[in-house]
N, C-alpha and C positions, 0 to 999 in steps of 0.2 A: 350541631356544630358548637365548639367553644365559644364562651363570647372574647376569650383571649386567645383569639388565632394570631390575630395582628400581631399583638404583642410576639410571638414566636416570631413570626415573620420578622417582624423588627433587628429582632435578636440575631435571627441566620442572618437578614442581610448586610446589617452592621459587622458581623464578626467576619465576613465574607470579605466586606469592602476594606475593614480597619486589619482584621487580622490579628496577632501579636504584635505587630511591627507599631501602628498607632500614628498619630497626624503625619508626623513628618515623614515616612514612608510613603504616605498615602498624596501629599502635598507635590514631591517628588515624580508620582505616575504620575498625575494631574497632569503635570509639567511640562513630565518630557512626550506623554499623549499629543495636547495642544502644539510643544514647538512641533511635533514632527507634519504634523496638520497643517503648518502654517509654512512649514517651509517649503521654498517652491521645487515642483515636481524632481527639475533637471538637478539639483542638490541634494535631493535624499538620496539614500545609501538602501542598499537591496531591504527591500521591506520585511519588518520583521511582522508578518501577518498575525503570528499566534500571539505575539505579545502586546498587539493593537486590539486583540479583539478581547483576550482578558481585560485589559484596562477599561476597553469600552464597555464590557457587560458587568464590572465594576462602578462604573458612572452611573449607569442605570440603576444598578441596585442601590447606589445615592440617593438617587432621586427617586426611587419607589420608597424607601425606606424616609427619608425627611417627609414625602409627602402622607404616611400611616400614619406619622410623630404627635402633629398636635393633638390628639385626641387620646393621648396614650402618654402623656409626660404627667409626671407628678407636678402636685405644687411645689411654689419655691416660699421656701420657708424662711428662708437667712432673712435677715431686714436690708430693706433698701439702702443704698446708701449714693453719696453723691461722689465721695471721692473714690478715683480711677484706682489709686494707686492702694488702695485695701482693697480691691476689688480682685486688681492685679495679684496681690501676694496669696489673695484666697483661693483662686485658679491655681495659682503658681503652687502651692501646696498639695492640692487633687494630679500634679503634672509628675514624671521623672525627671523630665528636664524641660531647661528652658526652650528646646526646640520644636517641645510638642506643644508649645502658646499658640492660640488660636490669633497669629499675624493678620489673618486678611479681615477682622472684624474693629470695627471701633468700639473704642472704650467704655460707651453706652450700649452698646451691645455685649459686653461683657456679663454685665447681669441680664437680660433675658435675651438668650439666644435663641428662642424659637421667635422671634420678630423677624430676624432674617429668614427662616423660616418660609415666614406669613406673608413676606415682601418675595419673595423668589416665585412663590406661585401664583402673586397677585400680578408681576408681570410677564408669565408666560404662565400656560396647564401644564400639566405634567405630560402634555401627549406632543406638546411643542418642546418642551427641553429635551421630552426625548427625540423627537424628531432632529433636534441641534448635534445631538449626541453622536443620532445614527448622520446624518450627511458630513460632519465633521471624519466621523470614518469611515465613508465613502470616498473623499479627498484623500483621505492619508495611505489608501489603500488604490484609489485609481488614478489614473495619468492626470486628471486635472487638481487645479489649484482649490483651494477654499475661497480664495476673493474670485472664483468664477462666482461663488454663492452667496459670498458676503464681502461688506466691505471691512474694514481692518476694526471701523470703529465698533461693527457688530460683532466679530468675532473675539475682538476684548473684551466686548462686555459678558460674553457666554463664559469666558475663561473666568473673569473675575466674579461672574455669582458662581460659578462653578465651586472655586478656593473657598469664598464665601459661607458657599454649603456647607461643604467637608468642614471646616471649622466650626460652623454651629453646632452641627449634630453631634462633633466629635465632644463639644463641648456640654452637649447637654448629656454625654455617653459617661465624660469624667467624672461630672459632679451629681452622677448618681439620679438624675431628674427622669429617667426613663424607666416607665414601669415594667417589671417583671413579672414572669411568668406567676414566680411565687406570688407576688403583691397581689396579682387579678387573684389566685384561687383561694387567696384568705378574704381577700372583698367580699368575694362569688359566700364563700362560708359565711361571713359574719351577715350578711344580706339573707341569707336563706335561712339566719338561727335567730335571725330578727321578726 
């Protein structure tokens, strides 16, 4: 086996969940996944099943793909710095436009965005986010509520590390900090000519 499977991995399920389309696209499904979740049963509108279960098995690949990450991101090379707003213009630069800013992180997490990361799986596994994932579309698709399962203040907070997510990753995907296929097989080279 490769020792860069992951990294492939990585790559399909990024390009999977980002697509061409890119954050705001992506922040969008998020969105309208969670309100449909959230809104009670006798209010939604005839379920659009196939388009809940895309987005749902999009989530997933989020959060398989963030949790292969840390061990698979290059170093960050730029220098530290403290102020927000050269920080901002240097993202802002890697961006097409101002919609694809990574909004749901603070400004200290702008330079290292695998922190959110490191925080998202420190408070749940990856077998409990996805468990959120999947009962979240068990409500959106059966006659009960999500506050049968949670209360408002849990189900915000899945939403908002959710956003969270999607924005680190996307941001360590812009500014190039995610290894590639090629980088692992010149490593693998210059390791094996050493």
């Amino acid at each position: 086996m490769k020792p860069y499977t992951d990294i492939e991995r990585i790559q399909t399920l990024l390009h999977e969940f980002f697509g061409d389309e890119g954050l705001n696209f992506a922040t969008e499904r998020i969105s309208d996944f969670f309100q449909y979740v959230f809104s009670a049963p006798c209010e939604r509108s005839e379920p659009e099943v196939s388009r809940l279960l895309y987005i749902h098995f999009d989530l997933l690949r989020l959060i398989e793909a963030a949790y292969l990450l840390p061990h698979n991101l290059l170093p960050d090379f730029n220098q530290p710095t403290e102020n927000f707003i050269t920080t901002a213009k240097q993202i802002r630069a890697e961006l097409e436009s101002w919609d694809e800013f990574p909004s749901h992180l603070k400004p200290q997490e702008w330079r290292k965005p695998e922190t959110v990361i490191d925080e998202f799986f420190e408070l749940q596994t990856i077998d409990e986010w996805k468990d959120a994932v999947q009962g979240s579309l068990q409500s959106a698709i059966g006659c009960s509520s999500i506050s049968e399962r949670l209360t408002e203040v849990q189900f915000g907070f899945i939403v908002i590390q959710i956003h969270r997510l999607a924005d680190a990753v996307w941001l360590l995907k812009v500014t190039g900090r995610i290894k590639t296929v090629e980088l692992a097989e010149a490593e693998e080279d210059e390791t094996t000519n050493s």
